[in-house]
C-alpha positions in Angstrom: -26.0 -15.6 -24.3 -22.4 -14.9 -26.0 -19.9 -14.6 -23.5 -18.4 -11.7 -25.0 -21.9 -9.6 -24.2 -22.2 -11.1 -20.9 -18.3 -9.6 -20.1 -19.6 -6.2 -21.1 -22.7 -6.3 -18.6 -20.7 -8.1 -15.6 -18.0 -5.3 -16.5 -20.7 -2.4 -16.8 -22.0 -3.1 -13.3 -18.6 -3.4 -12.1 -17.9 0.4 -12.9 -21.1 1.4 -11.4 -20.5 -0.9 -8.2 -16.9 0.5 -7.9 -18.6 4.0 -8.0 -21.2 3.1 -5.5 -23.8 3.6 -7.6 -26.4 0.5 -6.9 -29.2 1.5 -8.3 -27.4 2.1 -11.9 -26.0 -1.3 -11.4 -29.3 -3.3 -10.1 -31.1 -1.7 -13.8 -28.3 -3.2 -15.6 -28.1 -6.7 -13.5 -32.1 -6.9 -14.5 -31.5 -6.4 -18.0 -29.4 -9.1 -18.3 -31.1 -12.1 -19.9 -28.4 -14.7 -18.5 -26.7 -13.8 -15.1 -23.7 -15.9 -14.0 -22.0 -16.0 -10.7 -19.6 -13.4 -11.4 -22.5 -10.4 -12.4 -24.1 -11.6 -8.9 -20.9 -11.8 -6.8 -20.2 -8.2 -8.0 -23.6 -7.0 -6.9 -22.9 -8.7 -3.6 -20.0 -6.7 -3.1 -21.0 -3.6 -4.1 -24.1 -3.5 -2.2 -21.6 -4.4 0.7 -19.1 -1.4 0.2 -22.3 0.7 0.2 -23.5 -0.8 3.8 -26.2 -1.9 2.0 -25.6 -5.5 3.9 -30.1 -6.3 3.6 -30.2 -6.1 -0.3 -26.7 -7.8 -0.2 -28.5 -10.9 1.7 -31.7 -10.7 -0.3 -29.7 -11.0 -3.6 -27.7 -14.1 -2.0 -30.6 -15.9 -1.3 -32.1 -15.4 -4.4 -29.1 -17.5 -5.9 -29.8 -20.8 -7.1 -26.3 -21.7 -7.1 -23.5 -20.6 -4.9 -19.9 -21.3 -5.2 -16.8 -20.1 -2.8 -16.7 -16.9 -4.1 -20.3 -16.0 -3.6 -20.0 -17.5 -0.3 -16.7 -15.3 0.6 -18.4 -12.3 -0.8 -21.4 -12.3 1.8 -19.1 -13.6 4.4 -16.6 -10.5 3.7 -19.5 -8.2 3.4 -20.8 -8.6 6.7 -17.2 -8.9 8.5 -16.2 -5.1 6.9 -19.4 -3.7 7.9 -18.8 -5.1 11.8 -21.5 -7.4 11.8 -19.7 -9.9 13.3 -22.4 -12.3 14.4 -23.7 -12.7 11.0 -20.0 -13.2 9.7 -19.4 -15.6 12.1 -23.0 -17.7 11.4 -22.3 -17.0 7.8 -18.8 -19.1 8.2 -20.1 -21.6 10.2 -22.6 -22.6 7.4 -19.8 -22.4 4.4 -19.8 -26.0 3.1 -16.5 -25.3 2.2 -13.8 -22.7 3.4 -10.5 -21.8 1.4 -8.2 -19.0 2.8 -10.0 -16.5 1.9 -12.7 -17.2 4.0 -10.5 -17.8 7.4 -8.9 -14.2 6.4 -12.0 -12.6 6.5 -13.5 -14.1 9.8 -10.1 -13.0 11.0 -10.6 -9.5 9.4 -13.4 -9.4 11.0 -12.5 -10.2 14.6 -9.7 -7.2 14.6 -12.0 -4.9 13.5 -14.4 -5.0 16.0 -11.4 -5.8 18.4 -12.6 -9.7 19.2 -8.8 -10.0 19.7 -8.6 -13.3 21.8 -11.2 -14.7 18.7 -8.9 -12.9 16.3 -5.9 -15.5 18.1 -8.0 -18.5 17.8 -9.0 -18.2 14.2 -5.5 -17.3 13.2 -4.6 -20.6 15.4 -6.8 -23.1 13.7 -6.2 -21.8 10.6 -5.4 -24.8 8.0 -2.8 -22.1 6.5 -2.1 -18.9 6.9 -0.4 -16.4 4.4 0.7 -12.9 4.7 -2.7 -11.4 4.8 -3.2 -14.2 7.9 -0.2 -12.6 9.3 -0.7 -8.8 9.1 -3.7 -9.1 10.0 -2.4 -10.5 13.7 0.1 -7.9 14.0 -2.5 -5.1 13.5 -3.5 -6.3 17.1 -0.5 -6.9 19.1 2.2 -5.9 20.0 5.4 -7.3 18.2 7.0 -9.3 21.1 3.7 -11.4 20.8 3.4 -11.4 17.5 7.2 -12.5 16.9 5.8 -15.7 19.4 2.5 -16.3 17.1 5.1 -16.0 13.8 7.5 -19.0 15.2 4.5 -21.4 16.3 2.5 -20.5 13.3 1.0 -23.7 11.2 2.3 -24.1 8.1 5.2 -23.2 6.1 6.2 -19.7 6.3 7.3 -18.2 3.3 9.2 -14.9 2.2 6.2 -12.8 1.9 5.2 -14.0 5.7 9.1 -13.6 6.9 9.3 -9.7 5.1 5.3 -8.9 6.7 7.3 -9.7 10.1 10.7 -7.7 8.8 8.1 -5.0 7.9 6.5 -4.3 11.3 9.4 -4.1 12.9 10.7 -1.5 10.4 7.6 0.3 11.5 8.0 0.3 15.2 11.2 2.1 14.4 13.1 -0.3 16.0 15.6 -0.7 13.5 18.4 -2.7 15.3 15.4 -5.3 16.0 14.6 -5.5 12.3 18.1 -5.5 11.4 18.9 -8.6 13.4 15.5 -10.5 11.7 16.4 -9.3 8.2 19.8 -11.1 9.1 18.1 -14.2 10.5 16.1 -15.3 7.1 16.1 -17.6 5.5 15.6 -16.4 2.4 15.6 -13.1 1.6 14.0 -11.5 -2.3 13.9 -7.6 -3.9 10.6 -6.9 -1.2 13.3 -7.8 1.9 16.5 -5.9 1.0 13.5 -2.7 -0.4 11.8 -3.0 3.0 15.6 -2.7 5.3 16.7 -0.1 3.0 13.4 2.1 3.4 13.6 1.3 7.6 17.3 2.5 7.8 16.7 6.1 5.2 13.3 6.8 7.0 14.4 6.6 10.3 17.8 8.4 9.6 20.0 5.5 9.6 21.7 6.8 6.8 25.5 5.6 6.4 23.7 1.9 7.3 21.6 2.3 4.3 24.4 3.0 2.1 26.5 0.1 3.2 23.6 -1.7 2.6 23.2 -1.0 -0.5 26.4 -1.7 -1.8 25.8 -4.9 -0.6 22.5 -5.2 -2.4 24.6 -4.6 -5.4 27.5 -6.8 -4.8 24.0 -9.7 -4.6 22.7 -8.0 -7.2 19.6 -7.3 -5.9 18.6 -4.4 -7.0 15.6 -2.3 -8.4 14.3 1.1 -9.2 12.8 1.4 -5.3 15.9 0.9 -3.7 17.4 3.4 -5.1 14.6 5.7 -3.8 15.8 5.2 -0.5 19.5 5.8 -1.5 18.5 9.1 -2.8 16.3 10.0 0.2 19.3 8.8 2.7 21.6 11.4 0.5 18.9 14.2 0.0 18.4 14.1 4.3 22.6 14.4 4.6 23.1 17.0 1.9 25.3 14.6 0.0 25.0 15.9 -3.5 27.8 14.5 -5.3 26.3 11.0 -4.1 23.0 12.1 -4.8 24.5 12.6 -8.5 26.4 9.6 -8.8 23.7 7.3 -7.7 20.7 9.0 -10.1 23.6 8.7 -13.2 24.1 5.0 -11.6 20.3 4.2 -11.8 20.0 5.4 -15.6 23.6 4.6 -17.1 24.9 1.6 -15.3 21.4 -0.3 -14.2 19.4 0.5 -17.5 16.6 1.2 -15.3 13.7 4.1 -15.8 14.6 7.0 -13.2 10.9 7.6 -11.9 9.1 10.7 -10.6 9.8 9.8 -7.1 13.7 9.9 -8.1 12.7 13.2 -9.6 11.5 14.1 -6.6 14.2 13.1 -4.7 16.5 14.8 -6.6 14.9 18.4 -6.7 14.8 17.6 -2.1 18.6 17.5 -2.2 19.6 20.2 -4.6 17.5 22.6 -3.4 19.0 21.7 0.5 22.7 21.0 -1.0 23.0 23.6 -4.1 20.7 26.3 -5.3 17.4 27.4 -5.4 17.6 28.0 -9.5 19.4 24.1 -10.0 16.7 22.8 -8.6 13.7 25.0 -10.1 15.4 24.1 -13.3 16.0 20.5 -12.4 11.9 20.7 -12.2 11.1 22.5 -15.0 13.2 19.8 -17.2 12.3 16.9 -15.8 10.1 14.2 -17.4 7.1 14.6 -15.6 4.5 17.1 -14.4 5.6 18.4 -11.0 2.9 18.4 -8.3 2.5 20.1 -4.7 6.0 17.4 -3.8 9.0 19.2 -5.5 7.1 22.7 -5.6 7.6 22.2 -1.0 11.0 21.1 -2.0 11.9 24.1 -3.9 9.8 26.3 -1.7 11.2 24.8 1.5 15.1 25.7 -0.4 14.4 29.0 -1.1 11.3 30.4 1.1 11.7 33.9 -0.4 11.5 33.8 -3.6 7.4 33.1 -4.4 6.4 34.7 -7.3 6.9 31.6 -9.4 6.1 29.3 -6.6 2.7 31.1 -5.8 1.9 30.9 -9.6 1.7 27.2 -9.7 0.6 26.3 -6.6 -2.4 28.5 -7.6 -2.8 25.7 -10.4 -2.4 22.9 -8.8 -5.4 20.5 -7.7 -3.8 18.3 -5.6 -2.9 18.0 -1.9 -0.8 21.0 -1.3 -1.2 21.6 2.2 2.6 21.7 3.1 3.5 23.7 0.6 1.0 26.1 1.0 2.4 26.0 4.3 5.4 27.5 3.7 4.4 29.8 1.2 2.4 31.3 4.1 5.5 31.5 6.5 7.5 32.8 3.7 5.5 35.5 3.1 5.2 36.6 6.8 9.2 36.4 7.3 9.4 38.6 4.0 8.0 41.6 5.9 
């Protein structure tokens, strides 16, 4: 069979799978006249994100070959659904195990909150990447996983380092993550992104502009940090550095000013200038607004709601906030 044809079928039940639609997909698997691993991984896995873990297994057996992928699939299908017993006999039979596979026993453990099984797995681990890593911290608490992170096997690499930065940015304890972020090692865009995010959402706000500078001085910077520069200035009113930073982003750095810029933008004119700058800051921008900048402008100016009420009536997205303050605005108007 061409494998050009054979793309078109894997990719065909693909679409249905992604859709949860099985029974579509199982018509077109039995059409095919030459399956390969990939059409019967896919079914695998779709029957698994549809709990249907029995037809998953029948299909499985039926296989006259299996490779590490095929074996992972199964493996995963039965750790997401909570079937931990089978995941864990399912592993135990792998005749060979790549990361992967230890990520999804370990997956599987936290789910079902197995945490001292979760420990050992992440323990005997040959390696362990960020996924490893996360997956640890989603069950303890940071002082022990800060412990787990220094005696960890293997070598632990940026993307491990920023998943630790990371929860610690989370926690909210941002002189904690300050003090790792200055203990790295090494340090890429995802690291000085993540410490800039931490100090603007958590109203650290002249530390995330000293920061930044210095992420310029390195140059080190990208279109997301200076989302969090522009939130930081939006939350303080700062308008003329709101400005200069946006102008900054387009005319100095070359880079793309993107809808959550926009967005930014429309946040702090509305709080710092007028209700009509930023209405028309929306109404010009390069992008469809959504249920975002119409709270912004409706949280700036809660009175005036003829225009606001006209598209919010359009919109189809989540509007809930805004809606929100429409309905407050309207009972403070009489």
């Amino acid at each position: 069979m061409p494998t050009k044809d054979l793309c078109v079928w894997t990719t065909m039940i693909g679409a249905y799978a992604q859709e949860g639609e099985m029974e579509e997909a199982k018509s077109i698997f039995d059409q095919i006249p030459e399956t390969d691993l990939v059409a019967w991984t896919t079914m695998i896995t779709g029957y698994s994100r549809t709990g249907q873990l029995e037809s998953a297994k029948l299909l499985f057996d039926s296989m006259a070959v299996h490779d590490i992928v095929s074996w992972n699939a199964m493996l995963s299908a039965y750790a997401m659904n909570n079937r931990i017993e089978d995941a864990k006999a399912m592993f135990e039979q792998m005749p060979h195990r790549g990361l992967s596979s230890w990520n999804s026993m370990l997956c599987g453990y936290v789910q079902t909150g197995h945490i001292e099984q979760a420990k050992v797995v992440f323990n005997s681990m040959p390696q362990q990447d960020s996924i490893s890593f996360n997956e640890i911290l989603a069950c303890e608490d940071l002082q022990t996983a800060f412990g787990m992170f220094h005696t960890m096997c293997g070598e632990k690499t940026v993307v491990t380092w920023n998943a630790m930065l990371a929860a610690y940015a989370q926690s909210g304890d941002i002189a904690l993550a300050k003090a790792f972020f200055d203990k790295m090692p090494e340090k890429d865009i995802v690291t000085w992104n993540t410490m800039l995010a931490a100090y603007a959402q958590n109203r650290h706000y002249l530390e995330a502009f000293a920061l930044f500078e210095e992420a310029k001085i390195l140059d080190v910077t990208d279109q997301t940090c200076f989302v969090s520069v522009l939130i930081a200035c939006s939350r303080l009113g700062d308008l003329e550095n709101g400005r200069k930073n946006f102008f900054m982003l387009v005319e100095s750095y070359g880079f793309v000013a993107l809808k959550q810029h926009y967005s930014c933008m429309v946040d702090l004119v509305g709080r710092a200038a007028s209700y009509e700058a930023a209405r028309d800051l929306i109404e010009n921008m390069p992008f469809e607004p959504d249920s975002l900048e119409w709270t912004c402008l409706l949280g700036a100016a809660p009175k005036t709601l003829i225009k606001g009420t006209n598209v919010l009536a359009r919109l189809d997205g989540k509007r809930a906030g805004a809606l929100a303050l429409l309905a407050n605005s309207l009972s403070s108007s009489h």
